[in-house]
Chimera marker file (.cmm) of the C-alpha trace (Angstrom):
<marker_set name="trace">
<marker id="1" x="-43.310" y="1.511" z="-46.783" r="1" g="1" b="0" radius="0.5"/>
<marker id="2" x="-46.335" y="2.833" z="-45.105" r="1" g="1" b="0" radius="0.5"/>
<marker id="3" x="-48.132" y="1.180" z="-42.391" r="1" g="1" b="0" radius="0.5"/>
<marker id="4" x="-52.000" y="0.676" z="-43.054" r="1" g="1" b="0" radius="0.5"/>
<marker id="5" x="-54.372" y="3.571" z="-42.129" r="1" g="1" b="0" radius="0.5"/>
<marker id="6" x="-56.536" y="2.061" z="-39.281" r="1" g="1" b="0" radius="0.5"/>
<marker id="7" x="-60.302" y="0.458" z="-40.241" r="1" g="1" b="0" radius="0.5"/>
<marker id="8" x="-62.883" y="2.454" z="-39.700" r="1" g="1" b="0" radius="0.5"/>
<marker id="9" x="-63.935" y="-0.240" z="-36.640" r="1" g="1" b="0" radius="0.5"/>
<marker id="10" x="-60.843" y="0.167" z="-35.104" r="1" g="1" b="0" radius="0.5"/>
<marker id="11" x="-61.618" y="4.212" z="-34.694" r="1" g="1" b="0" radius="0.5"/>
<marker id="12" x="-64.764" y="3.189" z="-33.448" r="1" g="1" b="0" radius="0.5"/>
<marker id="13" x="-64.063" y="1.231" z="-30.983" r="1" g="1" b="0" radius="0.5"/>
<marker id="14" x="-61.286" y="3.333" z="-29.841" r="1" g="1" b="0" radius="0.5"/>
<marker id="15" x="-64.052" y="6.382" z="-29.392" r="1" g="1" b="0" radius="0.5"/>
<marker id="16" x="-66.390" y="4.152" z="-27.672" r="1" g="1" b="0" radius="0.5"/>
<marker id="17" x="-63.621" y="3.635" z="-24.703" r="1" g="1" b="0" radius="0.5"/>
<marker id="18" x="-62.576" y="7.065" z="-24.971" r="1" g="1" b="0" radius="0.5"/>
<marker id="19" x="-66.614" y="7.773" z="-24.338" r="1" g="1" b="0" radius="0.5"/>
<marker id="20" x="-67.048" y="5.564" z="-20.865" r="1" g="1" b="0" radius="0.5"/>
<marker id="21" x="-63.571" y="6.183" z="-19.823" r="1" g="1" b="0" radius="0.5"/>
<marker id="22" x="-65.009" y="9.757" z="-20.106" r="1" g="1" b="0" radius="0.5"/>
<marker id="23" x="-68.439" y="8.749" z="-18.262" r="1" g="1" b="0" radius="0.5"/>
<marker id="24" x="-66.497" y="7.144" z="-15.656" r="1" g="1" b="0" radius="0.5"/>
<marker id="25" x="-64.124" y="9.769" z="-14.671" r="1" g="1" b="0" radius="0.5"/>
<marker id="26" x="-67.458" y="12.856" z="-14.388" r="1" g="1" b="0" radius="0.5"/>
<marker id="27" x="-69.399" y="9.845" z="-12.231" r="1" g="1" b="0" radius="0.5"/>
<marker id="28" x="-66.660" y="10.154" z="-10.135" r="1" g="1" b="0" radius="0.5"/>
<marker id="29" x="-66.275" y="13.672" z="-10.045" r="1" g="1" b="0" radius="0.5"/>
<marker id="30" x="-69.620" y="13.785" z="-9.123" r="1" g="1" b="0" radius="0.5"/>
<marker id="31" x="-69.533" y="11.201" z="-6.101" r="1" g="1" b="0" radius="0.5"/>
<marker id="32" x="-66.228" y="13.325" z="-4.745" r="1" g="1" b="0" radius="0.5"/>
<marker id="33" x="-68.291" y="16.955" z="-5.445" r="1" g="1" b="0" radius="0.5"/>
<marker id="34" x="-70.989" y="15.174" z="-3.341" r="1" g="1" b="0" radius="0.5"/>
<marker id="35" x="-69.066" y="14.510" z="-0.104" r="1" g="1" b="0" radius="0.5"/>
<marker id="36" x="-71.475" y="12.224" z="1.351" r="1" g="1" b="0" radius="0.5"/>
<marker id="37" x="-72.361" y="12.877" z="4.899" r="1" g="1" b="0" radius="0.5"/>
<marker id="38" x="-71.712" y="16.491" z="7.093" r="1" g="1" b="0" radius="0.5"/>
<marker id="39" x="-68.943" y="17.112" z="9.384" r="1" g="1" b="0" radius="0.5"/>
<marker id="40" x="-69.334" y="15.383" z="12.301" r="1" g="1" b="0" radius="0.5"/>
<marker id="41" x="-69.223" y="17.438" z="15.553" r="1" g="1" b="0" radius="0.5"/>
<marker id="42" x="-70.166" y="16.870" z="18.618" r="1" g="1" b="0" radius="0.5"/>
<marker id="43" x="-73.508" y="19.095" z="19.287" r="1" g="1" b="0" radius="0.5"/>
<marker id="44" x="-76.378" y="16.565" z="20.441" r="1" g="1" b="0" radius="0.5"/>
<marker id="45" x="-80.133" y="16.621" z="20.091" r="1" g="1" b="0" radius="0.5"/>
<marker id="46" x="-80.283" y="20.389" z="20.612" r="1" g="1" b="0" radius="0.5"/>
<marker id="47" x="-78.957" y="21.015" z="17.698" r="1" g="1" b="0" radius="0.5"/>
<marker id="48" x="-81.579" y="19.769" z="15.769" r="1" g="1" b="0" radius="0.5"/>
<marker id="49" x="-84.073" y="21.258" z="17.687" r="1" g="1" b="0" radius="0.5"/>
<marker id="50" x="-82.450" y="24.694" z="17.794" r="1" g="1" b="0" radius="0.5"/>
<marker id="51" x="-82.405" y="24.357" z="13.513" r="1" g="1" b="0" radius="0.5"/>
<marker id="52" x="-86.244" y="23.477" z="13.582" r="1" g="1" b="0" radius="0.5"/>
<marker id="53" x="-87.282" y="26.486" z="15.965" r="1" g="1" b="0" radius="0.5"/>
<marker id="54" x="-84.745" y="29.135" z="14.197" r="1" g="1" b="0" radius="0.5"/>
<marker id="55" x="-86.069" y="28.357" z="11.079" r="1" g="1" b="0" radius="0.5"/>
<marker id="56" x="-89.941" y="29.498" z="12.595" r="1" g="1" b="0" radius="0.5"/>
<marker id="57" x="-91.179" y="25.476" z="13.306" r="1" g="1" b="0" radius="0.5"/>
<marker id="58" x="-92.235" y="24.520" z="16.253" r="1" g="1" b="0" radius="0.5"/>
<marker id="59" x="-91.329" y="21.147" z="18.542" r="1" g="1" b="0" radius="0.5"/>
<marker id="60" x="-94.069" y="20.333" z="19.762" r="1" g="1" b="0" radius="0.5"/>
<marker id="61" x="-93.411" y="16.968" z="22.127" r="1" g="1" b="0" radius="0.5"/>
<marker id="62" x="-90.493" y="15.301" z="22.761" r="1" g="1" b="0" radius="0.5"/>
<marker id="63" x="-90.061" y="11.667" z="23.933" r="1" g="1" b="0" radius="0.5"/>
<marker id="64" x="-87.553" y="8.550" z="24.165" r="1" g="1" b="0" radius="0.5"/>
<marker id="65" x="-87.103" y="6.603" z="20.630" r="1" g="1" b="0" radius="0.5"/>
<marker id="66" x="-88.023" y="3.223" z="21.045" r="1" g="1" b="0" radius="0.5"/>
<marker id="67" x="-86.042" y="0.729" z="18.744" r="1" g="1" b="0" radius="0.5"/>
<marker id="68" x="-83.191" y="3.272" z="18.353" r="1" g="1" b="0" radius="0.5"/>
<marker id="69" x="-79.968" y="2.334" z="17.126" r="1" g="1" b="0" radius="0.5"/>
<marker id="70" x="-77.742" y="0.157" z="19.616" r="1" g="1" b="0" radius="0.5"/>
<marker id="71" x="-74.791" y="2.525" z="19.360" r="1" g="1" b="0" radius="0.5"/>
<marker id="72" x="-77.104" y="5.742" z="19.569" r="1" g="1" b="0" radius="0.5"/>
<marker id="73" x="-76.137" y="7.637" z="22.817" r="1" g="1" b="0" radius="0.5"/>
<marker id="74" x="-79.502" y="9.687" z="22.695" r="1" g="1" b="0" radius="0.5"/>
<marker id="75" x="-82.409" y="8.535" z="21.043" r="1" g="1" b="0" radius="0.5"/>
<marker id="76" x="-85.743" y="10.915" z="20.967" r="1" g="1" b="0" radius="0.5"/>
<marker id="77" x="-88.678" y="11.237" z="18.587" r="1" g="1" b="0" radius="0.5"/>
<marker id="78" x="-89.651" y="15.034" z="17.770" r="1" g="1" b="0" radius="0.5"/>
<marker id="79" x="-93.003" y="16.427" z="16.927" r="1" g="1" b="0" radius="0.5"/>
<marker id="80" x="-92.730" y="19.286" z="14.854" r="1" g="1" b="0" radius="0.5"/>
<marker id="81" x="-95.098" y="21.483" z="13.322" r="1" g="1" b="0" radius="0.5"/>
<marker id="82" x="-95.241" y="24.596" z="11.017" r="1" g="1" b="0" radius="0.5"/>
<marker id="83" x="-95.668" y="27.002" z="13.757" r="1" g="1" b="0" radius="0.5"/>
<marker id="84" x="-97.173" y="26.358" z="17.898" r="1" g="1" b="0" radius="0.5"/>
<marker id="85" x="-100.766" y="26.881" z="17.074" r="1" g="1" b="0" radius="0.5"/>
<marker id="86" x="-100.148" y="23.608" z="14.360" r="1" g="1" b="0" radius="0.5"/>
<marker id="87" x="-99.118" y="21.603" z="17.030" r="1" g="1" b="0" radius="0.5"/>
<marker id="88" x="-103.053" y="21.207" z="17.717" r="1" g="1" b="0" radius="0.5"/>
<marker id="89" x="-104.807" y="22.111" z="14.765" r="1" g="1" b="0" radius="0.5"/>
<marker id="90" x="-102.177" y="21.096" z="11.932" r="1" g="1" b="0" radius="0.5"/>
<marker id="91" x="-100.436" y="18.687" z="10.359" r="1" g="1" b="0" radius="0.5"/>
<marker id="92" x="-97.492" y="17.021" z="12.628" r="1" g="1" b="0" radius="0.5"/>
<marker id="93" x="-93.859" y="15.511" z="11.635" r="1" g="1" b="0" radius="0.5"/>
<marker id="94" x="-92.738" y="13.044" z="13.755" r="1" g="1" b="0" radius="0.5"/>
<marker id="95" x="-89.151" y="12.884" z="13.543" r="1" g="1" b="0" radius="0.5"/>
<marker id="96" x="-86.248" y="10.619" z="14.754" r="1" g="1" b="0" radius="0.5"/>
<marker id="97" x="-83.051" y="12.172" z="15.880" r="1" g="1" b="0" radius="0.5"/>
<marker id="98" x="-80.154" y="9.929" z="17.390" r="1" g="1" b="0" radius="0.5"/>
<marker id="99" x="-76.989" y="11.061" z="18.952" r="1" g="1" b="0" radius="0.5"/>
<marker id="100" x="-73.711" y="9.028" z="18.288" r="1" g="1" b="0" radius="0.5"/>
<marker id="101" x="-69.982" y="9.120" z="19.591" r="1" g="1" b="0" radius="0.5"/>
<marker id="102" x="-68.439" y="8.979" z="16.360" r="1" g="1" b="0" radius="0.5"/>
<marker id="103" x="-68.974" y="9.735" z="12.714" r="1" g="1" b="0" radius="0.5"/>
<marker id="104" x="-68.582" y="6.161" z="11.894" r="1" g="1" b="0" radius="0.5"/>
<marker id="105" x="-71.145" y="4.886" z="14.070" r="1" g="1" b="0" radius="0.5"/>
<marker id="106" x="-73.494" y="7.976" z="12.623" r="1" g="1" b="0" radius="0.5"/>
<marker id="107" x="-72.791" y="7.032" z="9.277" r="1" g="1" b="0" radius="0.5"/>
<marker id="108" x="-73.599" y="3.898" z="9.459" r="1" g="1" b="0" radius="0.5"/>
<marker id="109" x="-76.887" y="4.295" z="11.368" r="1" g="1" b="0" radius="0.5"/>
<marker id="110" x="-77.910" y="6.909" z="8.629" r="1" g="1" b="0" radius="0.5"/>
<marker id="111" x="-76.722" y="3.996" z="5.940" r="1" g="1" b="0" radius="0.5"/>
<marker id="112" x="-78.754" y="0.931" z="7.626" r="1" g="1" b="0" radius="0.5"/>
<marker id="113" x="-81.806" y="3.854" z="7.975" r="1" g="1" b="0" radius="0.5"/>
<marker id="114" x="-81.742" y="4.463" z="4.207" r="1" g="1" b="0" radius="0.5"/>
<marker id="115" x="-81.902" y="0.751" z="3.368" r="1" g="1" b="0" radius="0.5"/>
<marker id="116" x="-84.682" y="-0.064" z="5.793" r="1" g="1" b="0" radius="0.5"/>
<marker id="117" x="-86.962" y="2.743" z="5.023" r="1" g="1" b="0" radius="0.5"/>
<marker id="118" x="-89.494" y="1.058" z="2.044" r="1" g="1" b="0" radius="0.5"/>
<marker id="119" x="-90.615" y="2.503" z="-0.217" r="1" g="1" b="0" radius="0.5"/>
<marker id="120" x="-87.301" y="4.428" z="-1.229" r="1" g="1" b="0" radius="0.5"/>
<marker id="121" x="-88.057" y="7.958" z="-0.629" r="1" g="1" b="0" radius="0.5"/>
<marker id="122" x="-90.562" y="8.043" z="1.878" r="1" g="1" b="0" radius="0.5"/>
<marker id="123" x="-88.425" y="9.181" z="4.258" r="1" g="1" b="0" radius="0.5"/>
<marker id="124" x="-85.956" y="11.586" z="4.614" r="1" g="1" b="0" radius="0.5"/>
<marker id="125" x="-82.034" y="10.687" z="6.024" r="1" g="1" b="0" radius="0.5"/>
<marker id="126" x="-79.894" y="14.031" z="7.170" r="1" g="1" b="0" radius="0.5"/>
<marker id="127" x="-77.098" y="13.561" z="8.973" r="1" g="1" b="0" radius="0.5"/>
<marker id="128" x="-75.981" y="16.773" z="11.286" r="1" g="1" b="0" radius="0.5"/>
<marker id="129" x="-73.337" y="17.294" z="12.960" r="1" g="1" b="0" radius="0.5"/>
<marker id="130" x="-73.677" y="13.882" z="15.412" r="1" g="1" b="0" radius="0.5"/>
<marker id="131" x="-76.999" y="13.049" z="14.752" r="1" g="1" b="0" radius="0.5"/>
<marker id="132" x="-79.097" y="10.967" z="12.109" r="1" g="1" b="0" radius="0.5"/>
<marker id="133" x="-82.298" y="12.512" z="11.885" r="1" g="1" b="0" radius="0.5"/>
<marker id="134" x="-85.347" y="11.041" z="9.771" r="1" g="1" b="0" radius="0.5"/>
<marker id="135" x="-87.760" y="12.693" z="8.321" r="1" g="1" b="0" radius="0.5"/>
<marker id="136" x="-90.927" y="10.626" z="7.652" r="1" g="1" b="0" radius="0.5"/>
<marker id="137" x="-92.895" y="11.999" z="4.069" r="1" g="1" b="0" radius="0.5"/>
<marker id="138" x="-95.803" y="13.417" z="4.985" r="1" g="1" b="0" radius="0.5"/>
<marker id="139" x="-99.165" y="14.047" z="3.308" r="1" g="1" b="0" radius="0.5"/>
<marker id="140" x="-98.020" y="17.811" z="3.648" r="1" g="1" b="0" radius="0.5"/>
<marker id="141" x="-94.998" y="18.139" z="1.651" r="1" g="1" b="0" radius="0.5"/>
<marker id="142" x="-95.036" y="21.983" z="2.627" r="1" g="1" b="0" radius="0.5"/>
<marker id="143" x="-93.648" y="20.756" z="6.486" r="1" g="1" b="0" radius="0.5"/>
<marker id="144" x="-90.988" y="17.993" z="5.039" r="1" g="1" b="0" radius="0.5"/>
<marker id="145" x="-89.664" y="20.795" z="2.729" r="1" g="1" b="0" radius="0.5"/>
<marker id="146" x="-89.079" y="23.069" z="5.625" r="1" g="1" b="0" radius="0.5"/>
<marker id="147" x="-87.907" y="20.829" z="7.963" r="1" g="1" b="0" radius="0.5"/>
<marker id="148" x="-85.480" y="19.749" z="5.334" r="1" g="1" b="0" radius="0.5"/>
<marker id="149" x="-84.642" y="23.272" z="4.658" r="1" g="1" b="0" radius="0.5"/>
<marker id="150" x="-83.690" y="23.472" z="8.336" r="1" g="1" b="0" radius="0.5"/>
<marker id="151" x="-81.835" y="21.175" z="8.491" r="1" g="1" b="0" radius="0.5"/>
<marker id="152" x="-79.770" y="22.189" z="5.424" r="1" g="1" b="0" radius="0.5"/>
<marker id="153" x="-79.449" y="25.768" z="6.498" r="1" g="1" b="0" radius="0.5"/>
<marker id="154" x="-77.795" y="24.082" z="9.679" r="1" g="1" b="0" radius="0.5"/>
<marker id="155" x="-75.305" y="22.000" z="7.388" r="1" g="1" b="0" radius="0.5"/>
<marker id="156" x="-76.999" y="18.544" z="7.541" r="1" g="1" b="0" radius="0.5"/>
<marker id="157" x="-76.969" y="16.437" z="4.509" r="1" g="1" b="0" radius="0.5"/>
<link id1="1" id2="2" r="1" g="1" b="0" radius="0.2"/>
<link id1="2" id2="3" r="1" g="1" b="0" radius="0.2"/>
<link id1="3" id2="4" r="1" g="1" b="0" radius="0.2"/>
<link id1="4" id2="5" r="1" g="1" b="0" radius="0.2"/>
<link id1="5" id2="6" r="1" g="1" b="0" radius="0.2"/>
<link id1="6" id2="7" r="1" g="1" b="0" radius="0.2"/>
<link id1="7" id2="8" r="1" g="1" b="0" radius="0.2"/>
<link id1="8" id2="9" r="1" g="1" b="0" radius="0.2"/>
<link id1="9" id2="10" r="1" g="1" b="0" radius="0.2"/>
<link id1="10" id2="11" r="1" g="1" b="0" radius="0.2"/>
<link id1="11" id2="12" r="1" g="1" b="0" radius="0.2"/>
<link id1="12" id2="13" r="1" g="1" b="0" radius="0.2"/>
<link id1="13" id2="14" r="1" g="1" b="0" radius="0.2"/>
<link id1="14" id2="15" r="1" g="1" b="0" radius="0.2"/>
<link id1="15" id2="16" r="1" g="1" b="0" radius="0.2"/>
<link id1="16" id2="17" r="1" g="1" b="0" radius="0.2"/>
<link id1="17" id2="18" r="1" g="1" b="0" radius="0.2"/>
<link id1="18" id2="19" r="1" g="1" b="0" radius="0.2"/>
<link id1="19" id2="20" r="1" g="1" b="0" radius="0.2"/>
<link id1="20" id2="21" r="1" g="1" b="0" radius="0.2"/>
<link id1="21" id2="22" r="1" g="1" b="0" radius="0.2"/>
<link id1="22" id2="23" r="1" g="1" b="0" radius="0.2"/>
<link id1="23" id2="24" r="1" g="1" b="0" radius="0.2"/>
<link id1="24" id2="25" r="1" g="1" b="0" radius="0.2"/>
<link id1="25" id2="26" r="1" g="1" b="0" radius="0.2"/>
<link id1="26" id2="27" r="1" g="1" b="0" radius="0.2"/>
<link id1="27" id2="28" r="1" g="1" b="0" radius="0.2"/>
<link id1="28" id2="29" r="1" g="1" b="0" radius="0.2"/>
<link id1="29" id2="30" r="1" g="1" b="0" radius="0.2"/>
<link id1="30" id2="31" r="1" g="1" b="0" radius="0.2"/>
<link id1="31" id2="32" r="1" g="1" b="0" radius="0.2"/>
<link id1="32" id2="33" r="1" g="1" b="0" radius="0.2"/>
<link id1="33" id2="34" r="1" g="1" b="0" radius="0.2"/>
<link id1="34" id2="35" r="1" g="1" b="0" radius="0.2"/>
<link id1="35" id2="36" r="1" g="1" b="0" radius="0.2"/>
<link id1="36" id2="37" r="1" g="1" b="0" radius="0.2"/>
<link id1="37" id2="38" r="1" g="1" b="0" radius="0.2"/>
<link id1="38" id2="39" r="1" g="1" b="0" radius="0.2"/>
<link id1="39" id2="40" r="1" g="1" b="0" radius="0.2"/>
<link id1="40" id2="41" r="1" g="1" b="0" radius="0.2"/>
<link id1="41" id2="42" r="1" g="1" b="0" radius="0.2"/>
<link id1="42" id2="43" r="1" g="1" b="0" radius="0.2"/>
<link id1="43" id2="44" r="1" g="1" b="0" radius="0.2"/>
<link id1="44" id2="45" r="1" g="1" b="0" radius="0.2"/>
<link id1="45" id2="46" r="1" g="1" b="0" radius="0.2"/>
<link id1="46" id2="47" r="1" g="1" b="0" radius="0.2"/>
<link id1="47" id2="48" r="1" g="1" b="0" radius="0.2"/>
<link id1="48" id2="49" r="1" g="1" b="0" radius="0.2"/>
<link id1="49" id2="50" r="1" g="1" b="0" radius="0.2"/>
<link id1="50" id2="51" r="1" g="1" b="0" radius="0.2"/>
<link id1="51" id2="52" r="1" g="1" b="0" radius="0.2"/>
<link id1="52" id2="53" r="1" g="1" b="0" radius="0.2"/>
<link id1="53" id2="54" r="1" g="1" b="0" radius="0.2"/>
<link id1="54" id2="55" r="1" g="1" b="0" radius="0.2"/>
<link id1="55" id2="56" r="1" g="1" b="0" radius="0.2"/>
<link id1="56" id2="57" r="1" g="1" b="0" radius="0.2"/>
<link id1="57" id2="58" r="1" g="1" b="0" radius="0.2"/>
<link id1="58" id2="59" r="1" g="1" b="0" radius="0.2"/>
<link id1="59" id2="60" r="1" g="1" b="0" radius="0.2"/>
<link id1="60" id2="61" r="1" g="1" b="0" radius="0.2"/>
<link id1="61" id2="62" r="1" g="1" b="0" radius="0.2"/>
<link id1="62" id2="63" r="1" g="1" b="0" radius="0.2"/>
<link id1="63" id2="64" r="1" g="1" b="0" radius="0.2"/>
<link id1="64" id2="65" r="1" g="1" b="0" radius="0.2"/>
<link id1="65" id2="66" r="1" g="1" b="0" radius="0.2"/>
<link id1="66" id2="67" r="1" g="1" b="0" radius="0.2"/>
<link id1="67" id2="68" r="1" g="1" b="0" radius="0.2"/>
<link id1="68" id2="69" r="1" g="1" b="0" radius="0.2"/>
<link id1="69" id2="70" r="1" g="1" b="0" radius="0.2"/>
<link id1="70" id2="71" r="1" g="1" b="0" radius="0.2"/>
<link id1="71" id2="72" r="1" g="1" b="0" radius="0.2"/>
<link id1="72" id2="73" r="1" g="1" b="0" radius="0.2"/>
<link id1="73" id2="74" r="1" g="1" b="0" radius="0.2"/>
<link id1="74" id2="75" r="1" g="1" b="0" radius="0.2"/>
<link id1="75" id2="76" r="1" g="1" b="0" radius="0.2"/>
<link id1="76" id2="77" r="1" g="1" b="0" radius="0.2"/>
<link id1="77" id2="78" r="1" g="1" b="0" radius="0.2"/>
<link id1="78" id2="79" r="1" g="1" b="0" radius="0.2"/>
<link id1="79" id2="80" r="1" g="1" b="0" radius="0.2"/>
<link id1="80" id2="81" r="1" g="1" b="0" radius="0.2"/>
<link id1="81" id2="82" r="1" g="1" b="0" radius="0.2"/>
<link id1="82" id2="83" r="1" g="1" b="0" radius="0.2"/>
<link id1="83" id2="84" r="1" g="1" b="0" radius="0.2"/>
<link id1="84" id2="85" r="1" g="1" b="0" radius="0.2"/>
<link id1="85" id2="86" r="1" g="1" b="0" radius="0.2"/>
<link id1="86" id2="87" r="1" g="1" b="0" radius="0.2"/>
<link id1="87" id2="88" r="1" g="1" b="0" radius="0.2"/>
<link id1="88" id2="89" r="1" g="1" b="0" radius="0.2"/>
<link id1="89" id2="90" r="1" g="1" b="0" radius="0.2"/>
<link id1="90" id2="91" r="1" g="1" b="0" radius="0.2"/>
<link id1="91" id2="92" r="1" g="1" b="0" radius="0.2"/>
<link id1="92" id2="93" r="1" g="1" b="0" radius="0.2"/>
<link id1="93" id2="94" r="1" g="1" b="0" radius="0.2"/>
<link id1="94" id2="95" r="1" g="1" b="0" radius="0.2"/>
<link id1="95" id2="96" r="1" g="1" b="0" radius="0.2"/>
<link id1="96" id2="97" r="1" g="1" b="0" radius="0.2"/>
<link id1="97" id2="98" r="1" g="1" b="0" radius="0.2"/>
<link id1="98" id2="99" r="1" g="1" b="0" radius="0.2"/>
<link id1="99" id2="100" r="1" g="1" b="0" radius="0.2"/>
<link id1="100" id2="101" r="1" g="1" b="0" radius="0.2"/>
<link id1="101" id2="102" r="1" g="1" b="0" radius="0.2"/>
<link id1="102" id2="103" r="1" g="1" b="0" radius="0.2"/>
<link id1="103" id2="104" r="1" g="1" b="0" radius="0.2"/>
<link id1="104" id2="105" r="1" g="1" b="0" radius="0.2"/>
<link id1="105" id2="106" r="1" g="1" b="0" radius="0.2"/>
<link id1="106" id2="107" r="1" g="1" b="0" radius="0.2"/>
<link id1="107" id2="108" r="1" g="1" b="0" radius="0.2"/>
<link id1="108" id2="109" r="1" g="1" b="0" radius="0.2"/>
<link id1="109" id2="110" r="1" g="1" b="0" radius="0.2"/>
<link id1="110" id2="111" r="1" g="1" b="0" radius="0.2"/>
<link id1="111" id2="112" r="1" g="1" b="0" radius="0.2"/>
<link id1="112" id2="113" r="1" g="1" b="0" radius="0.2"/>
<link id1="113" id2="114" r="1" g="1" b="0" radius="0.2"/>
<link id1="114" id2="115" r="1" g="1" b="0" radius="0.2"/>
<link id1="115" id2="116" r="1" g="1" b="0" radius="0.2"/>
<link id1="116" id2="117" r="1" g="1" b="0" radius="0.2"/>
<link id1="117" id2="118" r="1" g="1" b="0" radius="0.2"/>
<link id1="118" id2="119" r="1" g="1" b="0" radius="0.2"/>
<link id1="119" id2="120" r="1" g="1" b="0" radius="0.2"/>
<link id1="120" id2="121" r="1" g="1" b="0" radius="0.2"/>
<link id1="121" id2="122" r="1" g="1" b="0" radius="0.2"/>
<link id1="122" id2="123" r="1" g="1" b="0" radius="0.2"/>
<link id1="123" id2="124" r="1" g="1" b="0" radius="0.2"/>
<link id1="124" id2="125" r="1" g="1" b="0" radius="0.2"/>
<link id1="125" id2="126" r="1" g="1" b="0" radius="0.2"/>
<link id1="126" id2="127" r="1" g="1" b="0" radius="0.2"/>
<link id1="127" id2="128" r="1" g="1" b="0" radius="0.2"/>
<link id1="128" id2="129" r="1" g="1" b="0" radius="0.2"/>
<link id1="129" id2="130" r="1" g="1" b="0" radius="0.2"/>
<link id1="130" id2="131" r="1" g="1" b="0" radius="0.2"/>
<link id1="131" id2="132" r="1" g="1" b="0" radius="0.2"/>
<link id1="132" id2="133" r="1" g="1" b="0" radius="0.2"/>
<link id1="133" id2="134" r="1" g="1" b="0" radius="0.2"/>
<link id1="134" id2="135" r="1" g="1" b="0" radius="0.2"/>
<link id1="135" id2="136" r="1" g="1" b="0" radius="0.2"/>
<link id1="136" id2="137" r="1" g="1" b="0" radius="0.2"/>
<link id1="137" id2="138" r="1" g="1" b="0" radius="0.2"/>
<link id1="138" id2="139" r="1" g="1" b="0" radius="0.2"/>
<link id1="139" id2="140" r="1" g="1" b="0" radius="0.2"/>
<link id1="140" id2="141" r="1" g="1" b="0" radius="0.2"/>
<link id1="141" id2="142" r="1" g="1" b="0" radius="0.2"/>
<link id1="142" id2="143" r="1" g="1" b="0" radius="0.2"/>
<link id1="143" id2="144" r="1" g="1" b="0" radius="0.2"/>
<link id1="144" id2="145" r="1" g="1" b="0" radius="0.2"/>
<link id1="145" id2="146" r="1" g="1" b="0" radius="0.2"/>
<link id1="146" id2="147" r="1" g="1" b="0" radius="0.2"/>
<link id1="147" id2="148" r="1" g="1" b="0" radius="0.2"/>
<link id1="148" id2="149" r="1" g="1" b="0" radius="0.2"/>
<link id1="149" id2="150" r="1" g="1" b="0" radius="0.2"/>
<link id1="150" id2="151" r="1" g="1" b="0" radius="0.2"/>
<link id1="151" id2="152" r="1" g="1" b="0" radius="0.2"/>
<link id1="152" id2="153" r="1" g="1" b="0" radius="0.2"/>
<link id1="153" id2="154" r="1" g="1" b="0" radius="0.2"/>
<link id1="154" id2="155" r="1" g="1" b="0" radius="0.2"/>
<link id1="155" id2="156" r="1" g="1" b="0" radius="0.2"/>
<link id1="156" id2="157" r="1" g="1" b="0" radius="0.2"/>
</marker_set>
């Protein structure tokens, strides 16, 4: 004797599991291929201005951060325009950059930054080497995009 060929509701259910087991495993692919935050080394607030003025921007100001991070070692708020004459006559980023002593006290300083910046998006969260730096949006996109790219070029995510 011959066992029963399967119902046609068996075989689909069977393909539907194969089909999110499937989703699962490339979602998780993806989160691994993504790697989260950069390699932390220690490098300090210089770093982050020597990314800004070797990709052509200019810092413009630099002060102390007020309400910076309790952990942060360094805390300083960077004006930074497209090039030194835009530090009068242009459009101005004002970014945070914090220091920390270890890449779990950076990580989570770029995670609580991410969840208290409203509305999603507005601002930008790169971590680099030591440092969480945020990057506010901007009515000039052109500026965020290259301070971004800066950043990037550097290694921050």
């Amino acid at each position: 004797m011959t066992a029963p060929a399967p119902g046609r509701g068996t075989l689909r259910a069977a393909g539907a599991v194969v089909a999110v087991a499937l989703l699962v495993v490339l979602l998780l692919l993806v989160l691994w291929i993504d790697g989260g935050r950069a390699t932390f080394v220690r490098a300090g607030v210089d770093a982050a201005t020597g990314a800004l003025e070797s990709a052509g921007l200019a810092v413009c100001a630099r002060a102390p951060r007020t309400g910076a991070t309790p952990s942060a070692l360094e805390a300083v708020t960077l004006d930074v325009a497209n090039d030194r004459p835009g530090c009068t006559a242009g459009p101005v980023a004002r970014i945070g950059v914090e220091q920390f002593g270890s890449a779990g006290d950076r990580d989570a300083a770029a995670r609580a930054e991410e969840v208290r910046v409203r509305p999603r998006g507005s601002t930008l969260v790169h971590t680099l080497d030591d440092l969480v730096v945020s990057v506010p949006g901007l009515a000039d996109d052109d500026l965020t995009d290259r301070i971004s790219a800066a950043l990037t070029a550097r290694g921050a995510r």
